[in-house]
N, C-alpha and C positions, 0 to 999 in steps of 0.2 A: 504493500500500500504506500503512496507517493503522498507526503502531506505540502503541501503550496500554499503560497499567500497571495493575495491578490495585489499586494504591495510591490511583489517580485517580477510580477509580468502585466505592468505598466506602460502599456505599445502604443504606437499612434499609426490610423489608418494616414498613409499615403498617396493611395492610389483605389479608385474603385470602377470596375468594368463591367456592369451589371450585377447579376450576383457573387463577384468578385471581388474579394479585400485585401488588396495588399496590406499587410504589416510589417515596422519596422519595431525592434524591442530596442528598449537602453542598457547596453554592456554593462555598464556602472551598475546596475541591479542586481546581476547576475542571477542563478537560479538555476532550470531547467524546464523544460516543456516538448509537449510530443503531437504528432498527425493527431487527429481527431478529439482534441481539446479544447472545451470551448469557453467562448469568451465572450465577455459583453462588452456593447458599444456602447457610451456614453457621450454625451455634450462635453463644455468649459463647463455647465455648471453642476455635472456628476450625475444628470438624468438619463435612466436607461434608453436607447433608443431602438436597439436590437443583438440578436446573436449569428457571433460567426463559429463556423468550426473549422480548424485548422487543416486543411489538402496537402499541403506539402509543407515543408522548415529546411532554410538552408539557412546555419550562423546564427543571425539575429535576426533575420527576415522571415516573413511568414507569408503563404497564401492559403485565405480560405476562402466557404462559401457561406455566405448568408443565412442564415435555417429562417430570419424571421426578424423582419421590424425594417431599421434601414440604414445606412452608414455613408457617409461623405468624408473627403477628407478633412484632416485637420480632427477628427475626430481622436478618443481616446477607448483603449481597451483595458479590460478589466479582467483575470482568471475568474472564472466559476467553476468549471470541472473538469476533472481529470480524464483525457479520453479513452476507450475499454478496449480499443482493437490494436494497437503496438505497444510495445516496449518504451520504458522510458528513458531517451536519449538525451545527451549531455549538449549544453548551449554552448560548443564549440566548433560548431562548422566541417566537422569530422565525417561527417555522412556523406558518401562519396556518390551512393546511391540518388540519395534524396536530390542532392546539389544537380544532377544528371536532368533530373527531375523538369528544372525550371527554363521554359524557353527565351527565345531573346524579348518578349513582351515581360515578364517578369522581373527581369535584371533592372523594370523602372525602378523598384520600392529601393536599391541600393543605399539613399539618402532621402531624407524627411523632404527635402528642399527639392529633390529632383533635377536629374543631373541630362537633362533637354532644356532647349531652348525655351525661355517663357516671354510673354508680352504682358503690357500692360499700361497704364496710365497713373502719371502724378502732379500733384497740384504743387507750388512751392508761392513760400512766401515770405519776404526776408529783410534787412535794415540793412542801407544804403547808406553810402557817403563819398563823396568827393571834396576832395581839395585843389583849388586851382586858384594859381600864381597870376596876379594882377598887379597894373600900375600902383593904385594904391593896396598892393599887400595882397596876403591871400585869404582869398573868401572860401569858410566852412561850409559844404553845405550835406544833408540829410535829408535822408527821406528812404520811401519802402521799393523793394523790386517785388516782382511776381511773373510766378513760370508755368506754364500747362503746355507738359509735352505728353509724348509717348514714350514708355522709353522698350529695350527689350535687355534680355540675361542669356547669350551665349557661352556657355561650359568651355574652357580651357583643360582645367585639371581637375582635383577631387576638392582644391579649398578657394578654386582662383576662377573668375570666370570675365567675359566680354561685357560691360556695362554701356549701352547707348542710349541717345535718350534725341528725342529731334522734338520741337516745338517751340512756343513764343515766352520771350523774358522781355517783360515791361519794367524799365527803370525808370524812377521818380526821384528826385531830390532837389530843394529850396536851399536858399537861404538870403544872407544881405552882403553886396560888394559894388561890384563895378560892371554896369549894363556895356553887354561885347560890342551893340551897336552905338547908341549914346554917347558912351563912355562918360554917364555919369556915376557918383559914387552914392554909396552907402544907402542903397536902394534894391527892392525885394528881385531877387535873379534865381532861375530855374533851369533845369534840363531835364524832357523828358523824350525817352528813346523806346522804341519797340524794336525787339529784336527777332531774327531770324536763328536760334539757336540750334546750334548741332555738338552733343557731347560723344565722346572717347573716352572712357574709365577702365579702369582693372577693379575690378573687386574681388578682396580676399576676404573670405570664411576664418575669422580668428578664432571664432568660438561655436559650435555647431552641436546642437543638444537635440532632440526628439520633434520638435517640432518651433524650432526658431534659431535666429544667431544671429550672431553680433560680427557686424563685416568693417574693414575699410575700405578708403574708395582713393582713385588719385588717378590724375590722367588730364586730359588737352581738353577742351570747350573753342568753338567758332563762333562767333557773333557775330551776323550781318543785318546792320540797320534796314528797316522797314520803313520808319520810319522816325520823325530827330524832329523837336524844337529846343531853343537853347538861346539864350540871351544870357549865359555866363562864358560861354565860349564861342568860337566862330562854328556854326552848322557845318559849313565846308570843310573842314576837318575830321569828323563824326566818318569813319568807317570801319570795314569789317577789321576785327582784330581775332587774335587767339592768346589764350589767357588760363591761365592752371587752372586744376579746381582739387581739393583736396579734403576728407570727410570719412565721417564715419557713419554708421547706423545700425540698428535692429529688422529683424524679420520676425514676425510672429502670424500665427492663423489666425485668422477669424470665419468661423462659417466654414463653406470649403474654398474658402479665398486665401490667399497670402498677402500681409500687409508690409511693405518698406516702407520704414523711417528715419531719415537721415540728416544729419545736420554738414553742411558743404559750405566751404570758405571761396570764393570768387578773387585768385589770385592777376587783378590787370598788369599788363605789362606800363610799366610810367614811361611818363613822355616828359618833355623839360620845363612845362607848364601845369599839367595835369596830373591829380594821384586817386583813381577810384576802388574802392573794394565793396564788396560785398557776404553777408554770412545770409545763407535760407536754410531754413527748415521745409523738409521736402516729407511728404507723406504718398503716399502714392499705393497700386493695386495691383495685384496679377494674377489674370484670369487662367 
């Protein structure tokens, strides 16, 4: 007789294909489990929503089938009993048989995060500032950016992937100096720019747990004005640039969605007049 805890085989569904559930379990638990063991699904808030019973186990990865209720991913599992028809095998990936088992559709549950290409959509929104060099001295000024692109996640390696991202970043920032046309002083002067953005990032997997992690990010950004008014600088000068971007963030489920959240520093290249940066908090989705 095998005694268990449901403490021990704490899984999260990854992947579901009708009445198919991939599971991934957490090392860190350790334990054991076996073919025809079932388990319940639950929500984030620990409500039952159905049972699976386990078809195959290679490692830490599990496929089963449905008996009853329903499962999406981002979901969690829970031991309820011990299954009656095998042997009880060790959670160490040993079963040479079983591992045989699994076709190349299965090899998706590998990682909670999923190791294919994803898209998706993010909102950003962030604190703006520019400095720029005037006859009478240099005028501060502030104000918000705001970005809604697309972005997608191309796989590299097992912790490293492709981060792009294409859509619009609206900058805003005020303040008081010297009108670029006038040239009068210490009167209210602004720049506001709509951009054409196309980002380039790497992002690396620093911390990867059952169903979230904590990444950073770092890579090239292109800016091509859309559109420019500006009466703290000349308009005619306003073009495309490339400019660092540097950052970190979270991944967590919601639903069976996957949510990023990331904080990115907007590193401009200076000119001998001009000093812009920017920090945005980006939240965003992948479907």
């Amino acid at each position: 007789m095998t005694f268990l805890s449901t403490a021990v085989f704490a899984g999260t569904v990854v992947k579901t294909s009708g009445k198919k559930v991939y599971i991934l379990f957490d090392p860190s638990e350790g334990g054991t489990f076996q073919k025809n063991d079932l388990f319940n699904i639950t929500n984030q808030q620990g409500k039952k929503l159905g049972v699976v019973e386990l078809t195959k186990v290679q490692g830490y990865k599990a496929l089963g089938v449905l008996k009853k209720g329903k499962a999406q991913k981002g979901n969690s599992t829970l031991f309820r009993s011990v299954g009656k028809k095998s042997k009880m095998k060790k959670l160490d990936g040993t079963d040479q048989k079983t591992a045989k088992e699994f076709d190349s559709d299965d090899k998706d549950i590998s990682s909670p995060n999923s190791n294919r290409l994803r898209w998706g959509l993010q909102l950003g929104y962030g604190s703006a500032e520019q400095d720029v060099e005037q006859d009478a001295g240099i005028s501060n000024q502030t104000g918000t950016s705001f970005a809604a692109k697309g972005i997608m996640d191309y796989p590299l390696l097992k912790s490293l992937s492709l981060h792009g991202a294409l859509g619009a970043e609206i900058f805003s920032v005020s303040g008081t100096g010297q009108n670029a046309e006038t040239l009068q002083n210490n009167v209210s002067i602004s720049s506001d720019i709509t951009f054409l953005s196309i980002d380039t990032l790497l992002k690396w997997a620093v911390i990867s747990g059952r169903s979230s992690k904590f990444y950073l990010l770092g890579g090239i950004g292109i800016l091509h004005p859309l559109s420019k008014s500006s009466d703290s600088i000349d308009s005619e000068t306003i073009s495309s640039l490339a400019l660092g971007q540097f950052g970190a963030g979270v991944e967590f489920p919601v639903g069976g969605l996957t949510i990023p959240l990331d904080i990115t520093y907007y590193l401009f290249p200076k000119s001998d007049t001009v000093s812009t940066s920017i920090i945005s908090v980006k939240l965003g989705v992948y479907f």
